[in-house]
N, C-alpha and C positions, 0 to 999 in steps of 0.2 A: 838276641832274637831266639825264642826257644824253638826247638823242635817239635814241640809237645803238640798234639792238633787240639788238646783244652787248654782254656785262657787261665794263665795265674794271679794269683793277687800278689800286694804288696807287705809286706809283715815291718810295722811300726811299735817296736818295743816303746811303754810298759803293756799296752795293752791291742788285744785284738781284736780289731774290730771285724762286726760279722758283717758280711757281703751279702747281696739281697739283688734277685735280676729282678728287674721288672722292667715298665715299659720306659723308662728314660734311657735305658742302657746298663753292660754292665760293670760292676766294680764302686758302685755309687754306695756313700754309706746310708744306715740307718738310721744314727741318732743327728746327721749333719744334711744339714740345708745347703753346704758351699758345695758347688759340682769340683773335683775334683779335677786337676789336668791330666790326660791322654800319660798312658804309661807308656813306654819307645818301647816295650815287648810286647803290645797289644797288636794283635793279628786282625787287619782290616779285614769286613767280609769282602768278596773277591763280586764286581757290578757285572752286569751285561747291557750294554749299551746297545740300540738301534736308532742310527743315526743317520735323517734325511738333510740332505744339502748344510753346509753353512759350517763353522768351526766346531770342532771337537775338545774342546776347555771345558774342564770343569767347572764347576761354580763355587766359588769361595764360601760362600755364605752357607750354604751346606752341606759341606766336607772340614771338617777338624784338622788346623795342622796338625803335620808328622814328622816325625824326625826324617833326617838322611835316608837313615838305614830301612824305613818303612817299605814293607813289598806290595809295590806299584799290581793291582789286579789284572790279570788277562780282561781284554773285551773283544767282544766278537764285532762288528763294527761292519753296517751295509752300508753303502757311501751311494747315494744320486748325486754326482759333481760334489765342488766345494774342496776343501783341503784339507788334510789331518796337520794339525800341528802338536807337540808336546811337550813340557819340561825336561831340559835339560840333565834334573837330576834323577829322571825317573827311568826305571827300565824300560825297555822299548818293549811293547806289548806287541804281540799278531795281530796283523786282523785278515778278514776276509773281503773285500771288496767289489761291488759289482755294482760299474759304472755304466751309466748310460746320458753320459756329457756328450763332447762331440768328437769321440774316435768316431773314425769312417770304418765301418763294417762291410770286408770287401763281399762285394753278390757274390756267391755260386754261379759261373757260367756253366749253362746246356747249351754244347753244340750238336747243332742237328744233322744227327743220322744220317747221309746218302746211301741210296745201293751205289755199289760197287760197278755195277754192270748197266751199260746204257738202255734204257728203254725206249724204243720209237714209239710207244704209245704215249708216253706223257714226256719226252726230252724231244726237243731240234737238233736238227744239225746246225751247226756254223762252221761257215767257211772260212778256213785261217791261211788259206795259200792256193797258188795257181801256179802250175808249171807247163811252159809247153815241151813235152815231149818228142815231138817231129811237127814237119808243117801243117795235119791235121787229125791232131792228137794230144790232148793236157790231159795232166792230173790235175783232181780238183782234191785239197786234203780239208776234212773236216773234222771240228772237236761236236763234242757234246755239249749242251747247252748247262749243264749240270757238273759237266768235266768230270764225269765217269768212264771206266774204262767198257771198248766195243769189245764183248764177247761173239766172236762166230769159230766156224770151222773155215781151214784154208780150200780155198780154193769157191768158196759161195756168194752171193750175191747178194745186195742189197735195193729194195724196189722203193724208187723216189716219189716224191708227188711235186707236182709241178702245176703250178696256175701259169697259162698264157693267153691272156685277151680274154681273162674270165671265164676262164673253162680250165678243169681240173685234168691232167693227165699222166699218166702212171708210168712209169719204167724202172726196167731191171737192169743194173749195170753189177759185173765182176767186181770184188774187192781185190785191189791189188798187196793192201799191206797185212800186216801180220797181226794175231789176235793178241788180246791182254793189254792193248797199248788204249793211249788218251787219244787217239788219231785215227783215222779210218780215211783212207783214201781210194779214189775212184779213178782209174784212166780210161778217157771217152776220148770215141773216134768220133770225127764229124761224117755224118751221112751227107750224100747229092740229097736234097729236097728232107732229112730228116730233121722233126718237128721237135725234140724235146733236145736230143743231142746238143743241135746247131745254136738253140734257145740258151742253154748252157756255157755255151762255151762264149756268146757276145754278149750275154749277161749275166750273167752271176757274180758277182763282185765280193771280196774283204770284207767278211761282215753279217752276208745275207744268211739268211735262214731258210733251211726248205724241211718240210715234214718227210718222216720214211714211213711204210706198211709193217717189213720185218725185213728178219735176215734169212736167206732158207736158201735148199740148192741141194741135190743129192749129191753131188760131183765135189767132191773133196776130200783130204788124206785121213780126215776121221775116221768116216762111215767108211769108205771103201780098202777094206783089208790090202796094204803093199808087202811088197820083199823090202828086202834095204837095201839092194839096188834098184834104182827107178829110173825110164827114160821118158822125160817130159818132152810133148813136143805141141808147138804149136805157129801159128802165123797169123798174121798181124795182128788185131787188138783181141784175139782171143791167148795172145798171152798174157794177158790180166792177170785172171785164175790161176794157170799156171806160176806165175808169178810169186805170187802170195805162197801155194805149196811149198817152190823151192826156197823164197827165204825162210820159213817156215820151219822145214827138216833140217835147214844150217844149222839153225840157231838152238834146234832143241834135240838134234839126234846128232853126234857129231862122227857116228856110223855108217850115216848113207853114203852111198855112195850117185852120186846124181848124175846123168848123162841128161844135159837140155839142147833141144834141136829147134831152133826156131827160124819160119821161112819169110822171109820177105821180099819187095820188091827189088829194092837197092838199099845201099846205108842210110839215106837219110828218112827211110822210112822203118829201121829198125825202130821199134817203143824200146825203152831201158835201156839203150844201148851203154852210157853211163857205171849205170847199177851194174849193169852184169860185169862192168869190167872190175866193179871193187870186191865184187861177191868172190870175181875169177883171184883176185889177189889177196885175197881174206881165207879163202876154202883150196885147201889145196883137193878134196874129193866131190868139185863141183865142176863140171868139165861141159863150156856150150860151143854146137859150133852152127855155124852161120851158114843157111843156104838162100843164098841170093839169085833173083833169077839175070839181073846185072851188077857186078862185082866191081865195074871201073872205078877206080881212086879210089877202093876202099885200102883203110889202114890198117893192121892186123895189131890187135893188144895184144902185150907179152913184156913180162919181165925176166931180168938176168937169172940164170940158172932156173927158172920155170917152166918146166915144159907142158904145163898147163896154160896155157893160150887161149884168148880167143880167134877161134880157127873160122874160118871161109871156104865156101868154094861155089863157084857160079853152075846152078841149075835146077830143077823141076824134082819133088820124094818121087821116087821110083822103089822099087824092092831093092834093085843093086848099090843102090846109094844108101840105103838104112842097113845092106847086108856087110855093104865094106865098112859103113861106119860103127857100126855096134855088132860086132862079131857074137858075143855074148848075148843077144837079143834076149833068150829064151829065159834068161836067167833075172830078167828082169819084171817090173813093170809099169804100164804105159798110160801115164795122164795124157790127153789127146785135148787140144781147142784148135776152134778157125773156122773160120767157113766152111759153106755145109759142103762143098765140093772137096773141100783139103781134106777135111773128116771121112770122108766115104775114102778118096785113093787111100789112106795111110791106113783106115782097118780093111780093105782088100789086100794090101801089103802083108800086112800081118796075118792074116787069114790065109794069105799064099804061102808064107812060110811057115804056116802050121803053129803057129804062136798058138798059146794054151788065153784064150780069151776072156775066159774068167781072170785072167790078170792084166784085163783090157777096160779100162775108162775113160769115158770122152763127155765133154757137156758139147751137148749136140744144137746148142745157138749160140751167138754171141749177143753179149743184151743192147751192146751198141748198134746195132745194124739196124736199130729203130723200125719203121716198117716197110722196109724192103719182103719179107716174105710177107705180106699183108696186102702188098702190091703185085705180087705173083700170084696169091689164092684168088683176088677180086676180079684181076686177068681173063682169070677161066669161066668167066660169069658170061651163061648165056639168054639167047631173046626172049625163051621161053618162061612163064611167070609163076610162080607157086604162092601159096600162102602162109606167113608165120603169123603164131598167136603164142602172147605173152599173157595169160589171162592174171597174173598178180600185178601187171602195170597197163592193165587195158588194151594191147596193142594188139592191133587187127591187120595186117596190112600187104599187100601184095609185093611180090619181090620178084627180084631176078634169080631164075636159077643157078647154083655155080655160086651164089653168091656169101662171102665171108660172114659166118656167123655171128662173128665178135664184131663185125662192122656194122651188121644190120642193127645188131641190138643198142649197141653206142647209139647210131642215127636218129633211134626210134624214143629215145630217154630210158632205156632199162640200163638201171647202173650198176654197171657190171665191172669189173678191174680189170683191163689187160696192160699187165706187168711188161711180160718179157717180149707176148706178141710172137710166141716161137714153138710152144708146148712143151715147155719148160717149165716155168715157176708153177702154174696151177692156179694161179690165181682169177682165170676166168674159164670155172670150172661150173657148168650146168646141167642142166638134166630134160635129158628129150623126153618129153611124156608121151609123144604119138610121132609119128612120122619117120622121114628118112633124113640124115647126114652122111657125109662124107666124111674122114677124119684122119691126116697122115702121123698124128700125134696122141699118145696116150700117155707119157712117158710119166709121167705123176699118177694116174688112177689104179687103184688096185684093181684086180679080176672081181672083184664084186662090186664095185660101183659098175664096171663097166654091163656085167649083166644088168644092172638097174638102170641103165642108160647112161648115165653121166661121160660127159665127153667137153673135149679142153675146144673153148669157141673160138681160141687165134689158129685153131689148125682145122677146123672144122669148115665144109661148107654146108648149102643144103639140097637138098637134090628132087626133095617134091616136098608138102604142105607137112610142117613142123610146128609143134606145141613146144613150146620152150619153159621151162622152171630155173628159179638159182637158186632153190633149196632143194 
């Protein structure tokens, strides 16, 4: 095989015959008619093949045998299915192949995007669990429908909506669990005669779905600047709130130091009583104690060498009972729930002892109490008759004086939201364009609504001939 990249001839002494290229090929003589045979140094030119489907054999008939030693040419070679086959004696040539037989070409999966964070505008609740907590009191715990996680602040509330008998109605209930999680749980008391609570608790079943407004509440350890010692305190299902705070600071400050006072009737109407005991043996700087207004056959929790207990003792918050038991008051500060009478004795407490009140917070209803103050504002409704106009929903209509704003307007078809029913959430929040109200709640309006009229209608009554707006 020569090395040579021009092709040689062959030299036949006595004489030399001259070589002549033309179109038959080269090496062919001049004065002879016989084709000559294939010299074994002859350098085949190098094919390129583009080959769709079916065998890749050459074709005898026009290719020249070769000897052995002949160099087999590189092909490039596109293959649609089919097989390559080759001689034995030939060198294996490259090729390139791009098939389109039947390998399975795996899809690209897209998966789709969720937020992270629950929306009550476009996500349900589902309810994944019922616990009863005392004999008139469960938690209801719910996922998101989407199974994203519920962002709030501790200590705020969530307003439900509830269809009963074909009529849509609204409440605000405490969040008792913790944020960042897949779960959001609710602990509701049952009211005497309360409409959505009671509705709740004998129906709501594994499974159901019920839509939310939002999540809001100014009463929580966010917004409201603490020390790192905190004395929570609260009574009966206004330890919700509370609630959620303290597991809250366990889990994410492991500085606090937490002193929780919560009052109830007896033990079996402690809410949590459970929880507090594993929180009492998980945190050694969470320290609750029990005031009962009757103590009989309560058991006191406490483990060996713990002198964090849960502690008892039978009677009524007084100053001297908050002064023996938190000696350090001052040094502290005070998330407050409960009733609106618990609420008023414990910051006159604190007010007596000169407590510095700017490190004084309290959510001043509870959302379970459904409409018990709704039934004290309607109470005070007298004979005497005024007129309210709704001029954006037509309403013309004579009323009692004294009588609950947010009830008139519900009656009358102006659809209006009362959430909490307490003047709290803000959610039935209007605007007197003329006339007179009464109103023991502003706790959500700023000073400038308020000079523009606006005023919270679950606290409001009316006291002579009122124009009402909800914008």
């Amino acid at each position: 095989m020569s090395s040579s990249n021009t092709p040689s001839s062959t030299i036949s002494p006595p004489a030399l015959k001259p070589l002549k290229l033309n179109s038959a090929g080269l090496g062919q003589s001049t004065t002879s008619k016989e084709k000559p045979a294939p010299v074994s140094s002859k350098l085949q030119a190098p094919k390129l093949n583009f080959s769709l489907g079916g065998s890749d054999n050459n074709n005898s008939k026009s290719t020249a045998k070769s000897a052995t030693s002949k160099l087999t040419p590189p092909k490039l070679n596109f293959a649609l299915g089919g097989n390559k086959s080759s001689g034995s004696s030939k060198l294996a040539t490259p090729k390139l192949s791009f098939s389109l037989g039947e390998t399975a070409v795996k899809p690209v999966v897209i998966k789709n995007v969720t937020a992270t964070t629950w929306s009550p505008t476009t996500t349900s609740l589902v309810l994944v669990k019922r616990e009863l907590e005392t004999h008139d009191s469960m938690s209801f715990t719910f996922a998101a429908a989407d199974q994203t996680l519920f962002d709030f602040k501790p200590g705020q509330f969530v307003t439900l909506t509830v269809e009963i008998d074909g009529k849509t109605h609204y409440r605000a209930y405490s969040i008792s669990s913790v944020p960042q999680q897949k779960q959001l749980r609710l602990t509701i008391k049952r009211v005497p005669d309360g409409l959505v609570s009671n509705w709740l608790a004998d129906n709501l079943a594994i499974g159901d779905n019920l839509s939310a407004l939002n999540i809001a509440g100014q009463f929580n350890s966010s917004d409201c600047q603490h020390k790192a010692k905190l004395l929570l305190v609260s009574a009966g299902c206004g330890i919700t709130p509370v609630m959620s705070i303290a597991k809250t600071l366990l889990a994410q400050d492991s500085d606090a130091d937490i002193e929780f006072l919560h009052c109830a009737r007896d033990k079996d109407n402690v809410i949590f009583h459970a929880e507090m005991q594993t929180l009492i043996a998980q945190h050694r700087n969470f320290k609750v104690q029990l005031l009962l207004e009757n103590s009989d056959g309560f058991a006191t929790f406490s483990r060996e060498n713990n002198s964090n207990a849960l502690a008892h003792q039978t009677g009524m918050v007084s100053k001297d009972v908050i002064q023996q038991l938190y000696p350090d008051l001052q040094d502290r500060t005070i998330f407050l729930c409960g009733p609106v009478g618990f609420m008023k004795a414990v910051e006159n407490i604190a007010q007596e002892s000169d407590f510095d009140m700017a490190n004084f917070f309290q959510e001043s209803f509870t959302p379970a109490a459904d409409n018990k103050q709704q039934d004290n504002i309607t109470s005070g409704a007298s004979t005497a008759s005024v007129m309210l106009y709704v001029p954006d929903f037509a309403v013309e209509k004579e009323v009692a004086q004294g009588s609950s704003l947010l009830e008139l307007l519900e009656n009358n078809g102006v659809p209006i939201i009362g959430a909490c029913r307490a003047g709290v959430c803000g959610s039935c929040k209007c605007k007197v364009t003329s006339g007179e109200v009464k109103s023991t709640s502003s706790e959500t309006l700023t000073a400038a609504e308020i000079e523009q009229g606006f005023v919270l209608a679950c606290s409001s009554t009316v006291e002579g001939d009122v124009t009402v707006a909800l914008s």
